[in-house]
C-alpha positions as CSV (number, residue, x, y, z in Angstrom):
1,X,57.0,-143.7,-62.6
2,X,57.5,-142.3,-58.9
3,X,55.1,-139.0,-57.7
4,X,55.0,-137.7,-54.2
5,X,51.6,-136.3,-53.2
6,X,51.0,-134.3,-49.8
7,X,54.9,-136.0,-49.2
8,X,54.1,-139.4,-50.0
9,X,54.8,-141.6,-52.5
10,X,52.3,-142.3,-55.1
11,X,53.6,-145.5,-57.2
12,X,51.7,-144.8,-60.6
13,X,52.1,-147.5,-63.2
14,X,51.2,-145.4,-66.6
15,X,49.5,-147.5,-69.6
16,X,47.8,-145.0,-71.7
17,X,49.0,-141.0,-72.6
18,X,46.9,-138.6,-74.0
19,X,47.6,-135.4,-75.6
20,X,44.7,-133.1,-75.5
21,X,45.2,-130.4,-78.0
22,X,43.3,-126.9,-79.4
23,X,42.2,-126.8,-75.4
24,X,41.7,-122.8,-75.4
25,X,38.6,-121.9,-73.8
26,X,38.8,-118.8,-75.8
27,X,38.2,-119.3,-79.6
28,X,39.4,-116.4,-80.5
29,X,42.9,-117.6,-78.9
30,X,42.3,-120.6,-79.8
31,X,41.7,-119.9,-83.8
32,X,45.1,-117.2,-83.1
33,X,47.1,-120.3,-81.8
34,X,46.1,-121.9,-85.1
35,X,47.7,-119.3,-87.4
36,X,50.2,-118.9,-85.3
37,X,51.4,-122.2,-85.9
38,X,50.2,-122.0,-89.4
39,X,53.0,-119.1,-90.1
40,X,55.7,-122.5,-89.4
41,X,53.6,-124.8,-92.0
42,X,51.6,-126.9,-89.2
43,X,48.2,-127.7,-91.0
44,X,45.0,-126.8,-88.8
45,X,43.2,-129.7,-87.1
46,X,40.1,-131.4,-87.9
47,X,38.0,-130.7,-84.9
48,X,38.8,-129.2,-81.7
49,X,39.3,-130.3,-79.6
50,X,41.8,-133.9,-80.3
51,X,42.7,-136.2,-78.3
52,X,46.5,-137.9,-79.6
53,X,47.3,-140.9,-78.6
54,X,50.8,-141.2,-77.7
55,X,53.3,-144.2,-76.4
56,X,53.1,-144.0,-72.5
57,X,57.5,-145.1,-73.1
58,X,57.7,-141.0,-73.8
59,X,56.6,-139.4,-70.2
60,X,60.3,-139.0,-68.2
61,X,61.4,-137.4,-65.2
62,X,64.6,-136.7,-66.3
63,X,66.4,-133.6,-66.1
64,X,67.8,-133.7,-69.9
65,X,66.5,-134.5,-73.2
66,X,68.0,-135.5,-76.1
67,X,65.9,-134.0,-79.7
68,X,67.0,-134.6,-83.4
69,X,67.4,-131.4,-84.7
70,X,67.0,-127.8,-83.7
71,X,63.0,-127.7,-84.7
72,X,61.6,-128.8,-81.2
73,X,60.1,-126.6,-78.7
74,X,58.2,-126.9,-75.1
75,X,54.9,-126.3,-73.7
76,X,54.1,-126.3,-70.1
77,X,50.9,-128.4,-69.6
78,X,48.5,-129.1,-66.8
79,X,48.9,-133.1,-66.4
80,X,46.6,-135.6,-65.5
81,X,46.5,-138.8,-64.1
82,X,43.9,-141.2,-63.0
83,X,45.3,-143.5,-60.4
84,X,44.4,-146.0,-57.3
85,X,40.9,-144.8,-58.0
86,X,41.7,-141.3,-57.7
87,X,42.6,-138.4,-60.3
88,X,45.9,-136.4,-59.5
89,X,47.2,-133.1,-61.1
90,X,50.3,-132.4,-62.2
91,X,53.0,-130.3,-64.6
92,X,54.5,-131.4,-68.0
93,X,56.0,-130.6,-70.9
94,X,54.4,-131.6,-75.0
95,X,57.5,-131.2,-76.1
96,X,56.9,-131.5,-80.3
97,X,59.0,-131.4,-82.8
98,X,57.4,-128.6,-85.0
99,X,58.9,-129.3,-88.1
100,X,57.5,-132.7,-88.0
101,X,54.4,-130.9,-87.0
102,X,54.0,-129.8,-90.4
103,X,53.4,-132.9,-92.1
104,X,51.7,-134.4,-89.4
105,X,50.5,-133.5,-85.8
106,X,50.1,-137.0,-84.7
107,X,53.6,-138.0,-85.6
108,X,55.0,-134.7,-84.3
109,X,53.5,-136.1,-80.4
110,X,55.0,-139.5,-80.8
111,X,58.6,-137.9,-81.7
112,X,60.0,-136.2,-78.5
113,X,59.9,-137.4,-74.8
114,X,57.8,-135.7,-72.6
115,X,59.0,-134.3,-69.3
116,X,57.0,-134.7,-66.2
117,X,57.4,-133.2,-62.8
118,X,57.8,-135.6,-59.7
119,X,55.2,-133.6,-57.7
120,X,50.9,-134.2,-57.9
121,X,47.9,-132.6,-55.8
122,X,44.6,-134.5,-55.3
123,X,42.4,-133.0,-58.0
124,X,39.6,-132.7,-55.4
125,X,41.8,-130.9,-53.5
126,X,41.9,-127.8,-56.0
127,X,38.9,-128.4,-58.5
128,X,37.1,-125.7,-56.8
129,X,39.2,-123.0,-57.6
130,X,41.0,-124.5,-61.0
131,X,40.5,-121.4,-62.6
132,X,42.7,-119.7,-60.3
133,X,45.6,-121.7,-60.7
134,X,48.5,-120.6,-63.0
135,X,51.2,-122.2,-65.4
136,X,54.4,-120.2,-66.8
137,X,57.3,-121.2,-68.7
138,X,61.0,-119.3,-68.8
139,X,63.3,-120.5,-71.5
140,X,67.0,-119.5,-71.8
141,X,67.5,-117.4,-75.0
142,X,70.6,-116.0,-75.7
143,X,71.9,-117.0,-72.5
144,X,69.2,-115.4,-70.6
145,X,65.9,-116.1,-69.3
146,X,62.9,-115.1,-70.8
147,X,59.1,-115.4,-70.0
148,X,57.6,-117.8,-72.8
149,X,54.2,-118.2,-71.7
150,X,51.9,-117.1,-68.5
151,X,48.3,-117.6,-67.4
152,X,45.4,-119.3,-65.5
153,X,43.8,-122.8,-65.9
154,X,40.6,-120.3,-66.8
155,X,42.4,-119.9,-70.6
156,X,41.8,-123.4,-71.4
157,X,38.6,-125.9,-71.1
158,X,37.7,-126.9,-67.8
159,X,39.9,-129.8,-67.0
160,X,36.7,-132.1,-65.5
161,X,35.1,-131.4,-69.2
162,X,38.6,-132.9,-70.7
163,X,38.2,-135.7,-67.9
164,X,34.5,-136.6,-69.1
165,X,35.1,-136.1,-73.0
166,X,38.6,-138.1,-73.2
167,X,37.0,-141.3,-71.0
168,X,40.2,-142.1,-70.0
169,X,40.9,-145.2,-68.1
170,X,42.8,-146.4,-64.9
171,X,46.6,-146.2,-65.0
172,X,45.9,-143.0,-67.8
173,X,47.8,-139.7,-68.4
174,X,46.7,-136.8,-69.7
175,X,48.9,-133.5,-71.1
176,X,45.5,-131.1,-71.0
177,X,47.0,-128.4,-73.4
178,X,48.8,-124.7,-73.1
179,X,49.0,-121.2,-73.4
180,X,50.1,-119.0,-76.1
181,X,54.1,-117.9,-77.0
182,X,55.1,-114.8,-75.8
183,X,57.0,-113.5,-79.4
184,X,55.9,-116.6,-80.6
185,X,56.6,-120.4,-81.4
186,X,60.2,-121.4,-81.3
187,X,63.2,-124.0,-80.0
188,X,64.9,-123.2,-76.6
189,X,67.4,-125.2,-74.8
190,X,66.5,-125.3,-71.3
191,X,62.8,-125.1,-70.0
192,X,61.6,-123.6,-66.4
193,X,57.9,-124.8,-65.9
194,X,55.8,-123.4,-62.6
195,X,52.3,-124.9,-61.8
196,X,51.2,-122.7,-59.4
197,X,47.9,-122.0,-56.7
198,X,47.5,-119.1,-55.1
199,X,44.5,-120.1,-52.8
200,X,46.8,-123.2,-51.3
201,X,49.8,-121.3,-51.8
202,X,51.4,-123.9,-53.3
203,X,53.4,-125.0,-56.1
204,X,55.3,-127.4,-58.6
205,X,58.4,-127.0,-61.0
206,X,59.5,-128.4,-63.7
207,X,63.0,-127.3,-65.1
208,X,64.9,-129.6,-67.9
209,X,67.7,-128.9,-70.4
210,X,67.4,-129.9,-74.4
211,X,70.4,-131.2,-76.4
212,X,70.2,-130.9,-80.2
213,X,71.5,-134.1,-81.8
214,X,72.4,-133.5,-85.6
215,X,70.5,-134.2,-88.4
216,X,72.8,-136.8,-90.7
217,X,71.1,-137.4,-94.3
């Protein structure tokens, strides 16, 4: 995959993902993201947090996805990756297909791509002020934009304390979890993702469309 960092390119050869999950800070939010989901059927996990493995084939920087069904949904993510000696930050999507989800969270990662922004900052160049930084996700619904989720890095685990618990290796990618719904859980066919710092005044997008391919039995 291709990045640019500070307007360069960063070649990054990716041979492990990771999908952190239950990564609220907040128990309370966290233990309300659990029923939340448990409303659609998805069974609560064993210990929080969990680390998924998934295929590294699945992280894209295309525009357009392709999902069976209309029971997938987005998630705007902090991502990273540890690279050339160095640990980069980044925006993505866990894109999961929640019916799946029900019968199985692990399968439910391994079954939709997972969009990636082109765009990473030096971790050391923002670990001071993580906290600070925001994520937000617009979907189109009903043909019109609407604010899915919102908030700081501060509403889940430190992302160093994700670093040191996952031990992930060289050439490794990360999805570090998300933020609640706004009106809850549910499928949308076109994402707008915004990673952004205030301090640096800075930021990076991620926008991609979904098409629903039909279920044949």
């Amino acid at each position: 995959m291709n990045f640019t960092c500070n307007n360069e390119a960063i070649p990054c050869s990716i041979q492990q993902v990771v999908v952190a999950g239950w990564t609220g800070r907040n128990r309370d939010a966290v233990d309300h993201h659990i029923e939340e989901l448990a409303q659609i059927g998805i069974s609560p996990p064993s210990q929080v947090p969990l680390y998924y493995r998934v295929s590294n084939a699945l992280l894209t920087q295309e525009k357009h996805i392709q999902v069976l069904g209309s029971g997938s949904s987005g998630e705007v993510e902090p991502l990273l990756i540890r690279q050339h000696d160095a640990w980069y930050i980044g925006l993505a999507s866990d894109h999961t297909d929640r019916e799946l989800e029900a019968h199985s969270v692990a399968a439910s990662k391994q079954a939709c791509l997972k969009p990636v922004a082109s765009e990473l900052w030096l971790f050391d160049s923002v670990k001071d002020h993580l906290d600070e930084i925001t994520m937000s996700c617009t979907i189109t619904e009903d043909n019109e934009p609407k604010l899915y989720q919102e908030g700081s890095l501060a509403n889940i685990l430190p992302l160093q304390q994700l670093i040191d618990d996952s031990h992930l290796p060289e050439q490794a990618a990360m999805l570090c979890g998300t933020l609640g719904a706004i009106g809850g859980v549910r499928p949308a066919l076109r994402y707008q993702m915004r990673l952004q710092d205030p301090v640096l005044n800075k930021s990076i997008d991620l926008d991609y469309a979904v098409t629903e391919l039909p279920v044949v039995n």
